[in-house]
C-alpha positions as CSV (number, residue, x, y, z in Angstrom):
1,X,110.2,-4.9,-160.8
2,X,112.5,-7.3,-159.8
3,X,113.0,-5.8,-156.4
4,X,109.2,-5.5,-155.7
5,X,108.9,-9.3,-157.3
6,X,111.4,-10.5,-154.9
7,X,109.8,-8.4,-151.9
8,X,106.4,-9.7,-152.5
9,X,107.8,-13.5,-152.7
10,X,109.7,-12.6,-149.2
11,X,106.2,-11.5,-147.5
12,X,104.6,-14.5,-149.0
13,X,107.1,-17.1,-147.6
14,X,106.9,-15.2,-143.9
15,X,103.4,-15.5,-144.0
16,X,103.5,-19.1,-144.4
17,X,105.9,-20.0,-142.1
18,X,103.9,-18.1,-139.6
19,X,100.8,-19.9,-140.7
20,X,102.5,-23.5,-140.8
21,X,104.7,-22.9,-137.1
22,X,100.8,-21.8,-136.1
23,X,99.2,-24.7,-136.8
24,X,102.1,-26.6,-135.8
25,X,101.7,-25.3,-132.2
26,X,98.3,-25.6,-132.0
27,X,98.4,-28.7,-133.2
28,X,101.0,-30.0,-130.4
29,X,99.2,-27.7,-128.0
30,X,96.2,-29.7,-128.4
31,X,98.2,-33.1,-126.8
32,X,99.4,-30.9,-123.7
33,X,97.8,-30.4,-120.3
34,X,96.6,-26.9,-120.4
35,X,98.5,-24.9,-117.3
36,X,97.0,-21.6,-115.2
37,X,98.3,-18.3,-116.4
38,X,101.7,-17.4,-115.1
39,X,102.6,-14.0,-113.8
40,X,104.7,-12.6,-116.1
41,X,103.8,-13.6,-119.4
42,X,102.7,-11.4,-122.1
43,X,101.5,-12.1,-125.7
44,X,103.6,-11.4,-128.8
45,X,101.5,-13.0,-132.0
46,X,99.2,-14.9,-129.9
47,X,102.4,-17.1,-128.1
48,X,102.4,-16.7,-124.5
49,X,105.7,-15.8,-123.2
50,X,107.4,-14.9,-119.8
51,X,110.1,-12.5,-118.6
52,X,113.3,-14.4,-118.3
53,X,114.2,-15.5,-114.6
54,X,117.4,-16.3,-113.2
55,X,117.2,-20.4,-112.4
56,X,116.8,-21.0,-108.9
57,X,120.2,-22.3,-106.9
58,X,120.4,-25.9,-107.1
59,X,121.7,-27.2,-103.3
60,X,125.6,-27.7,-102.9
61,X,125.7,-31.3,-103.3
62,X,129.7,-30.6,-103.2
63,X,130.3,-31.6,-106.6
64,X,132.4,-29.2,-108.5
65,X,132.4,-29.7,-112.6
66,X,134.7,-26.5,-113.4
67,X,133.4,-24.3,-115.7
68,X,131.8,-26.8,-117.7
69,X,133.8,-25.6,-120.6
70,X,133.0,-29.0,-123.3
71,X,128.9,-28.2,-122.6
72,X,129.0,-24.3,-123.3
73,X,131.6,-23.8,-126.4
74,X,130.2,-26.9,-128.2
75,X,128.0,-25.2,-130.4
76,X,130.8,-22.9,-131.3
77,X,133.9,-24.9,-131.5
78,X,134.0,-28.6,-132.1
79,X,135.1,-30.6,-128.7
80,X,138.0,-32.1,-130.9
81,X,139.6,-28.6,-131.8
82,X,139.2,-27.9,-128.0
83,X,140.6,-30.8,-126.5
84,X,143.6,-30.8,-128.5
85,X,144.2,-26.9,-128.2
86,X,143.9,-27.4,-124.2
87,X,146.8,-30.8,-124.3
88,X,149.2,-28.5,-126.6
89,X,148.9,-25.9,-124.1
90,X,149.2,-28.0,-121.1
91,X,152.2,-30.0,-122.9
92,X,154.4,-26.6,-123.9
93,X,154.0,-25.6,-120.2
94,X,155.2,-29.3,-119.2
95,X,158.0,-29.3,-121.2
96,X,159.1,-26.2,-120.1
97,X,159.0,-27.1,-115.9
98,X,160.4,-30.4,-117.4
99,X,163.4,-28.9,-119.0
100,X,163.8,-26.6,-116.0
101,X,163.8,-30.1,-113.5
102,X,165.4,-32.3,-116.0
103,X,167.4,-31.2,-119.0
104,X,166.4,-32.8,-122.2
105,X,168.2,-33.5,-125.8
106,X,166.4,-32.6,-129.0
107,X,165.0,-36.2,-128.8
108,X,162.9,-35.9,-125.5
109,X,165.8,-37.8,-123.6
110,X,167.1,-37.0,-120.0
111,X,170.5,-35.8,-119.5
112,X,172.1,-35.6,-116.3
113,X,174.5,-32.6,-115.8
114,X,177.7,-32.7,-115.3
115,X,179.4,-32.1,-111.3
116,X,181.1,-29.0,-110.3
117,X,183.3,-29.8,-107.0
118,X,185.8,-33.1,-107.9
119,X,188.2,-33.0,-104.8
120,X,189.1,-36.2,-103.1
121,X,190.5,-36.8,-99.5
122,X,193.3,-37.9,-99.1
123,X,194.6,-35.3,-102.1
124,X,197.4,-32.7,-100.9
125,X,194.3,-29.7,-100.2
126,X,192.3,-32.2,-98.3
127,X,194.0,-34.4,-96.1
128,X,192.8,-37.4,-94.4
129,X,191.9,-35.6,-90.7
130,X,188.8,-36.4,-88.5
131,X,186.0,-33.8,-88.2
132,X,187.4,-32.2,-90.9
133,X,184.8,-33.1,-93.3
134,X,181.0,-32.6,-93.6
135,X,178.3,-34.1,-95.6
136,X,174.9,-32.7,-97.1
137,X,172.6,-35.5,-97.9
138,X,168.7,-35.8,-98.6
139,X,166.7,-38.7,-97.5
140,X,164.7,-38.9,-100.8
141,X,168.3,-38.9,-102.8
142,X,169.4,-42.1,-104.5
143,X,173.1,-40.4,-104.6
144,X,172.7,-39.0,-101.0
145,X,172.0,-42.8,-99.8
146,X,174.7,-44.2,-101.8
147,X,177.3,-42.0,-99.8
148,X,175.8,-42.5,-96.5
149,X,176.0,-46.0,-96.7
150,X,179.8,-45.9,-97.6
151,X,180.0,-43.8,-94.1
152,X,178.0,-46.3,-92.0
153,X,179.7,-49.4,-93.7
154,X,183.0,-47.7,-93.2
155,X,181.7,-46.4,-89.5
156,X,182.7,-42.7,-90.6
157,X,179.3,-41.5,-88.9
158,X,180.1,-42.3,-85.6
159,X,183.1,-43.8,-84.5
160,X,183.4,-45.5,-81.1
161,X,184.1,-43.6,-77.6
162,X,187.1,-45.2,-77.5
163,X,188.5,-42.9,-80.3
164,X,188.3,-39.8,-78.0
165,X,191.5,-38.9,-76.2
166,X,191.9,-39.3,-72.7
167,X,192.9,-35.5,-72.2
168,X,189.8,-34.9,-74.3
169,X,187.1,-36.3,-72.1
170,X,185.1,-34.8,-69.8
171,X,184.8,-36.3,-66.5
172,X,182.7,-37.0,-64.8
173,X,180.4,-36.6,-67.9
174,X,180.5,-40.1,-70.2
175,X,182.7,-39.6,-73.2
176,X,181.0,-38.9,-76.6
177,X,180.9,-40.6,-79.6
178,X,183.0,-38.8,-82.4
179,X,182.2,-38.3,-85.6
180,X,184.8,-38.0,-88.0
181,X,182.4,-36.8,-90.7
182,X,179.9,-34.9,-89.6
183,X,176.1,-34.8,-91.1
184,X,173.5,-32.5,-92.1
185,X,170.3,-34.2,-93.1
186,X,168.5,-31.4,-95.9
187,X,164.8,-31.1,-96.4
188,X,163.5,-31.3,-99.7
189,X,161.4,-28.4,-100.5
190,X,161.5,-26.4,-103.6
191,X,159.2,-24.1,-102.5
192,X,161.6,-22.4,-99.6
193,X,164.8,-23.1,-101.9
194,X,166.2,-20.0,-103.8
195,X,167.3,-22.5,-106.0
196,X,167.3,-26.1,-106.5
197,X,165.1,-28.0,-104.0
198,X,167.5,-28.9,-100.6
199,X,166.6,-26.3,-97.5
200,X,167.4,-27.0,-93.9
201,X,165.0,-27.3,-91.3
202,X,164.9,-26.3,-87.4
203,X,166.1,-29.6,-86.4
204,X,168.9,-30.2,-88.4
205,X,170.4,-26.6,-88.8
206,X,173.6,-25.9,-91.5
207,X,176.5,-26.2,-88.3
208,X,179.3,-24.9,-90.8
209,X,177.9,-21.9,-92.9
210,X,174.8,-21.3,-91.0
211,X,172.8,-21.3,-93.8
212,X,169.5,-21.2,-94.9
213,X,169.1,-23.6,-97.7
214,X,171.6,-25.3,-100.3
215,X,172.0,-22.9,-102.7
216,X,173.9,-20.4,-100.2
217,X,176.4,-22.8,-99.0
218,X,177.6,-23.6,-102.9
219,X,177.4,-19.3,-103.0
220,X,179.6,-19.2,-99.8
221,X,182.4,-21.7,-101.1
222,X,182.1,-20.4,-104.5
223,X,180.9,-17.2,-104.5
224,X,178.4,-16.4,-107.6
225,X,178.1,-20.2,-108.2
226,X,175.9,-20.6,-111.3
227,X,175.5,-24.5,-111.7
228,X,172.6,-26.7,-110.3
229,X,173.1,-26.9,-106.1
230,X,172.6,-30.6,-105.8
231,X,173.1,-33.0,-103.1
232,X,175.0,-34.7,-101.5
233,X,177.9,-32.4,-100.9
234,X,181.2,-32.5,-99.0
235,X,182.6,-29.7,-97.3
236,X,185.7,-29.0,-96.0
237,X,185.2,-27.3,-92.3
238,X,188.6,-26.0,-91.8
239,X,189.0,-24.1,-95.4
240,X,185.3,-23.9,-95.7
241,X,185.4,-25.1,-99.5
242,X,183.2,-27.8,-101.4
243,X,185.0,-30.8,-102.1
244,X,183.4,-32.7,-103.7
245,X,179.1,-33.1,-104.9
246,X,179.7,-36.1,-107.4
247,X,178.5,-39.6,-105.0
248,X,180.8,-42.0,-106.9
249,X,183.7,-39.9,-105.7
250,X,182.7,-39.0,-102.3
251,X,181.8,-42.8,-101.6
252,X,185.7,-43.6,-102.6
253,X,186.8,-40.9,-100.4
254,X,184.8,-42.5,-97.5
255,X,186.2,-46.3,-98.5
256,X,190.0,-45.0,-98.4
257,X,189.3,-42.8,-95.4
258,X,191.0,-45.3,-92.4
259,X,190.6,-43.4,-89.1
260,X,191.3,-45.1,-85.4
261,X,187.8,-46.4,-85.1
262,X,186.9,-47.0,-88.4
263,X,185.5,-50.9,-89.3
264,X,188.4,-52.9,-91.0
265,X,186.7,-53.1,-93.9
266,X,186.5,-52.2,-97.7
267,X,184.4,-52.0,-100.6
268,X,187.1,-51.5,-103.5
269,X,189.6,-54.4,-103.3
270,X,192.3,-53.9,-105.7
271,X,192.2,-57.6,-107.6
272,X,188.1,-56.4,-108.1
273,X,188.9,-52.6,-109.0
274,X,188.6,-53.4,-112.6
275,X,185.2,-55.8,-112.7
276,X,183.8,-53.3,-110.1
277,X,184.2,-50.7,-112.6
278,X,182.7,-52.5,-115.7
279,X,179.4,-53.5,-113.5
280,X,179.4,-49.8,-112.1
281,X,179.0,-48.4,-115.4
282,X,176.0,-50.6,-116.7
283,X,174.7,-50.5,-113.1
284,X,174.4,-46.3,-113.6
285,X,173.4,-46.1,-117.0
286,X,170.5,-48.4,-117.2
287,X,169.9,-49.0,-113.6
288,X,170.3,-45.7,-111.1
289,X,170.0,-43.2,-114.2
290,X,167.7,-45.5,-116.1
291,X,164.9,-44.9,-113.7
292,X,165.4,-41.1,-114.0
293,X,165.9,-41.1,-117.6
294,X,162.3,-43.2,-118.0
295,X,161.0,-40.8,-115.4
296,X,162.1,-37.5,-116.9
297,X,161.7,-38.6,-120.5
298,X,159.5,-36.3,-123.0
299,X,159.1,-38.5,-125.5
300,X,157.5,-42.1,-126.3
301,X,160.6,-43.3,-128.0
302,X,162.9,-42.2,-125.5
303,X,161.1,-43.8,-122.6
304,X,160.3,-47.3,-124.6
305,X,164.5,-47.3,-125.2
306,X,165.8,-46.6,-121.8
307,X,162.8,-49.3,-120.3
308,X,164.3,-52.0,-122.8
309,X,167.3,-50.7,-121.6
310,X,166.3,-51.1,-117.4
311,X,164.5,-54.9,-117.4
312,X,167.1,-56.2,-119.5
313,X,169.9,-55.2,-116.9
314,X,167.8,-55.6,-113.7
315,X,167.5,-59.5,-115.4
316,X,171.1,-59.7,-115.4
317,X,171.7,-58.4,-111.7
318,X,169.2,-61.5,-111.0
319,X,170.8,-64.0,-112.7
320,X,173.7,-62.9,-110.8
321,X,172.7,-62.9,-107.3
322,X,171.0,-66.4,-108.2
323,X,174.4,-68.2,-108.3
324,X,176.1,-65.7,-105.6
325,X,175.0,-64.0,-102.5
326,X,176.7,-60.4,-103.7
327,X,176.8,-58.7,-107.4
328,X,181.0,-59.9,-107.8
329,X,180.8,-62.9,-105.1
330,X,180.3,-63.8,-102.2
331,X,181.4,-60.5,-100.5
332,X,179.6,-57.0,-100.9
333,X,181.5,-54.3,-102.6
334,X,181.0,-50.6,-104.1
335,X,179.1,-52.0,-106.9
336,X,176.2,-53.5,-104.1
337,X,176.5,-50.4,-102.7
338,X,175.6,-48.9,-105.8
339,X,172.4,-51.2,-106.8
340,X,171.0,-50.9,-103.6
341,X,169.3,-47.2,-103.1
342,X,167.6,-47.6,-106.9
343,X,166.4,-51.7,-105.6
344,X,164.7,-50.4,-102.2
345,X,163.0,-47.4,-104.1
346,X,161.8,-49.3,-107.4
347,X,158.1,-50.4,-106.0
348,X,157.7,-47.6,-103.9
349,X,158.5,-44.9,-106.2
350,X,160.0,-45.5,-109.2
351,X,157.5,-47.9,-110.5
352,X,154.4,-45.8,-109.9
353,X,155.6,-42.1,-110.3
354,X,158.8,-42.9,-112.8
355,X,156.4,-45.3,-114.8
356,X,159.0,-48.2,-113.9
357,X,156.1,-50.8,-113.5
358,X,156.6,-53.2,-115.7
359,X,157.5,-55.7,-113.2
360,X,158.1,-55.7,-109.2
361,X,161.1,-56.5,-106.7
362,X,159.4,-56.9,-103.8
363,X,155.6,-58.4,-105.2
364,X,154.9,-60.3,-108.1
365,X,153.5,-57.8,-110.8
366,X,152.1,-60.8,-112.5
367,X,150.8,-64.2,-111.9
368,X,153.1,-65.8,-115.1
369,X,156.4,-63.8,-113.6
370,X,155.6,-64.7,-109.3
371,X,157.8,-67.5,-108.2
372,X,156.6,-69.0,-105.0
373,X,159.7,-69.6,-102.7
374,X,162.8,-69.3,-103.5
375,X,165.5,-67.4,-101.7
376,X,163.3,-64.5,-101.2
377,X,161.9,-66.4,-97.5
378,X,158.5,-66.1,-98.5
379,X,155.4,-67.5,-101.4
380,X,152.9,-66.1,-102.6
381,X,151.7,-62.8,-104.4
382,X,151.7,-59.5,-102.4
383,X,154.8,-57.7,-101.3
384,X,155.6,-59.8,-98.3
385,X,156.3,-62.6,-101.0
386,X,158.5,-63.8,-103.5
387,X,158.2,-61.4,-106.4
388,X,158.9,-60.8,-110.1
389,X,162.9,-60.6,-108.8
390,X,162.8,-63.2,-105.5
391,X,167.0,-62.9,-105.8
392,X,167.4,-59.1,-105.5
393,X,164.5,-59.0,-103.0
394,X,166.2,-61.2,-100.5
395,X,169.8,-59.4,-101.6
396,X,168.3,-56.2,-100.7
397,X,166.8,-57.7,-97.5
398,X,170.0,-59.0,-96.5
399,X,171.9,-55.5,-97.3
400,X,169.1,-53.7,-94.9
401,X,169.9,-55.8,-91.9
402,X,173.7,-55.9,-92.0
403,X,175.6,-55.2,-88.7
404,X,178.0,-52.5,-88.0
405,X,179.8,-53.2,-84.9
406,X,180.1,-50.2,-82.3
407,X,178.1,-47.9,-84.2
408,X,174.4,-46.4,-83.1
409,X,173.7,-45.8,-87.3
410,X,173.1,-49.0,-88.9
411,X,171.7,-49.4,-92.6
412,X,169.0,-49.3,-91.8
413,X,169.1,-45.5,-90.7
414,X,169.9,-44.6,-93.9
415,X,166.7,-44.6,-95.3
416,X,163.1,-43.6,-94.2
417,X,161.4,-45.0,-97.0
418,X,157.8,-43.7,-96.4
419,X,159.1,-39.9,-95.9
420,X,160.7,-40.6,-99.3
421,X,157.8,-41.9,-101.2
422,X,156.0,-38.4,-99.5
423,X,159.1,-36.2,-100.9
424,X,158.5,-37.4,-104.7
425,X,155.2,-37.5,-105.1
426,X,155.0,-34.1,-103.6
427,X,157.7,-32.2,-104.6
428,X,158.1,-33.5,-108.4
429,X,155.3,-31.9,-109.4
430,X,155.8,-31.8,-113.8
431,X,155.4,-35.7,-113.1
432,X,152.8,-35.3,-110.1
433,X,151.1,-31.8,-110.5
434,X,148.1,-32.9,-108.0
435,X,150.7,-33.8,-105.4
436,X,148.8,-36.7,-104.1
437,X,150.9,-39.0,-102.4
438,X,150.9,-43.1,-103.1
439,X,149.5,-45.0,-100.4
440,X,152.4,-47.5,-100.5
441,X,153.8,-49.6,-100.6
442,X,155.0,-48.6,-97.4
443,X,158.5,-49.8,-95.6
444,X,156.3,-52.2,-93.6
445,X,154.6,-53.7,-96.8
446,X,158.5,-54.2,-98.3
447,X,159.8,-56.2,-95.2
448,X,163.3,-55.2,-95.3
449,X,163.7,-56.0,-91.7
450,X,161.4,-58.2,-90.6
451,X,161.5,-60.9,-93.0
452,X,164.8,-63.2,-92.9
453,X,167.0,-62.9,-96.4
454,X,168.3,-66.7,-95.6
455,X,171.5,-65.7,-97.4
456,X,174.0,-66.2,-94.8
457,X,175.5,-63.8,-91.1
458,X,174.7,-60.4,-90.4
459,X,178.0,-59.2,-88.9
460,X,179.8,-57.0,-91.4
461,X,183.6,-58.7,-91.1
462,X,181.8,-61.8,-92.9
463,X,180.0,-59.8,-95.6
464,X,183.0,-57.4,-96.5
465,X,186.1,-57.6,-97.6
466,X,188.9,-56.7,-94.7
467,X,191.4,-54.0,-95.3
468,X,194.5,-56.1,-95.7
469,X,192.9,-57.7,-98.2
470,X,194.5,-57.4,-102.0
């Protein structure tokens, strides 16, 4: 009894819904334009109906939405559960091509590994002989640029003609310059690396181990080498050995290497070794490494520290090339040589792809921080201008257009800053994974040679210390 009871009331409650969505039709029905009788359609309880059609193509406006995901699962899964499911998944596979790029502590913070090759010239195993030693350096590389402007300033690169022997020379053919260290420049592409990112293109082949990228010149000194192939790297020629891949070393190889037809010049004075070394260290840390380590961080509290960590240091290294024309005086040592690659890179790439753009060298990053003037030659916002740091904008200015005597490589051949800006935003692509490239600003927008520093001579014997100096 209950079942047919409870059947009965069932029936009953069908038949009025059918009655009361009847009425409820007709009754909108009655409001609407009546339309001729599609092909198709067929009656089920009195409704007209009609086959289901594929919608016709829309034209290709050229808009692409994906696959619309959000408007198809949100009657199934709420957007929020969606949304965050999609960031977790993209953030485990960041980490892990972060971690693979940069190694990380527990605590999200960058750590730089440590070098493999730690030879110096001048040691018993590599003594001080021209042509004996060559260099691997990348454009892009901060490290790279700091070593190749040690050979330049020290005129390492290419020494005058006068250096060749008489016997040597080739008459009636004009004598060529020597090079007492020779030069590879790598291309940065991870893609053709087997590991690591440095390769070498058709125009600047490997001359010493003919290879094919980085990674099997480390394998050919050190056969089954395991570490990370970095640049820059010295090799001897004559043992065919690495020397040396840690920059602060090679650069003090370079200053002690004195060859007939090097400049008389150096950038370690003895009565500075000490001061140069203190600066050095907060110069790397917070400065050179800071930029990677706010770059490469994982974490919101790592990056905030290490960005406290960069402004309040770059602030100093203002304040000190407001009351002198060099970081320890008037006279440019190792630690100048130091600053300089992270100073001409800051606007261009660190500050946009590194998040480093809190304030500008180069431009004023804000009207309350611009300082019209000063000893940066120029006014005004924009790059050309005085900017948030007018001091190390003119200082890096008047590094740029120094003067080497005799040499064809000046500074400024050690750096082509627009292929550089190209090589990050492409090839660091945890921090970039579109690969679109920043439109500047470019080498011409940073004025490094056109625009007068108004700090003092261009020829090198006035900026540097000489030799015989103690």
């Amino acid at each position: 009894m209950q079942q047919a009871s409870a059947g009965s009331s069932k029936s009953t409650v069908l038949k009025s819904s059918r009655t009361s969505f009847s009425l409820r039709s007709h009754a909108v029905g009655a409001f609407l334009p009546r339309r001729a009788p599609i092909r198709g359609r067929e009656a089920i309880h009195g409704i007209p109906t009609r086959r289901a059609s594929p919608p016709a193509a829309l034209p290709d406006s050229g808009i692409r939405k994906g696959t619309s995901l959000l408007e198809w699962t949100n009657k199934v899964l709420p957007q929020g559960q969606l949304v965050n499911g999609v960031k977790q998944g993209w953030r485990l596979a960041w980490l892990a091509m972060m971690q693979e790029l940069a190694p990380q502590t527990a605590k999200g913070q960058y750590s730089r590994p440590q070098y493999t090759f730690n030879g110096h010239i001048g040691d018993a195993q590599f003594p001080s002989e021209s042509g004996r030693y060559h260099l691997y350096l990348g454009n892009a590389c901060p490290w790279c640029h700091r070593v190749a402007l040690a050979a330049v300033i020290r005129g390492h690169l290419v020494a005058p003609t006068a250096t060749v022997p008489p016997q040597q020379r080739q008459l009636p053919q004009p004598p060529q310059p020597l090079q007492h260290v020779t030069l590879t420049r790598l291309e940065d592409d991870p893609t053709r690396a087997r590991r690591g990112g440095w390769v070498f293109g058709a125009a600047d082949p490997d001359p010493v181990f003919r290879a094919t990228d980085l990674w099997e010149v480390y394998d050919t000194c050190q056969p089954g080498f395991r570490g990370r192939c970095t640049a820059p790297l010295m090799v001897d020629r004559v043992r065919r050995v690495a020397v040396c891949n840690e920059s602060a070393e090679i650069v003090r190889s370079l200053d002690e290497m004195h060859l007939p037809g090097c400049t008389d010049v150096q950038l370690r004075p003895r009565h500075l070794v000490e001061q140069i070394e203190q600066l050095n260290s907060k110069i790397y840390s917070a400065i050179n490494n800071g930029v990677y380590r706010s770059g490469f961080a994982t974490t919101q509290e790592a990056y905030d520290a290490v960005q406290a960590e960069l402004w309040s240091a770059l602030d100093e290294m203002e304040a000190r090339l407001q009351s002198s024309r060099f970081l320890l005086g008037d006279r440019l040592t190792e630690s100048d040589v130091w600053l300089f690659p992270t100073i001409v890179r800051l606007d261009a790439v660190y500050g946009p792809l590194f998040k480093c753009c809190r304030r500008r060298i180069f431009g004023a990053a804000s009207s309350s921080r611009a300082i019209n003037g000063g000893s940066g030659g120029g006014g005004g916002d924009g790059f050309g201008g005085a900017g948030d740091y007018p001091a190390l904008a003119a200082w890096a200015r008047d590094i740029w257009q120094i003067k080497v005597p005799g040499s064809r490589l000046q500074i400024s051949d050690t750096l082509d800053l627009d292929a550089a800006r190209s090589s990050y935003f492409r090839n660091l692509f945890p921090l970039n994974p579109g690969g679109v490239v920043a439109a500047g600003p470019t080498a011409a927008d940073l004025r490094l040679q056109d625009l007068p520093a108004g700090r003092g001579g261009t020829a090198l014997q006035e900026i540097c210390y000489p030799r015989h100096s103690t």
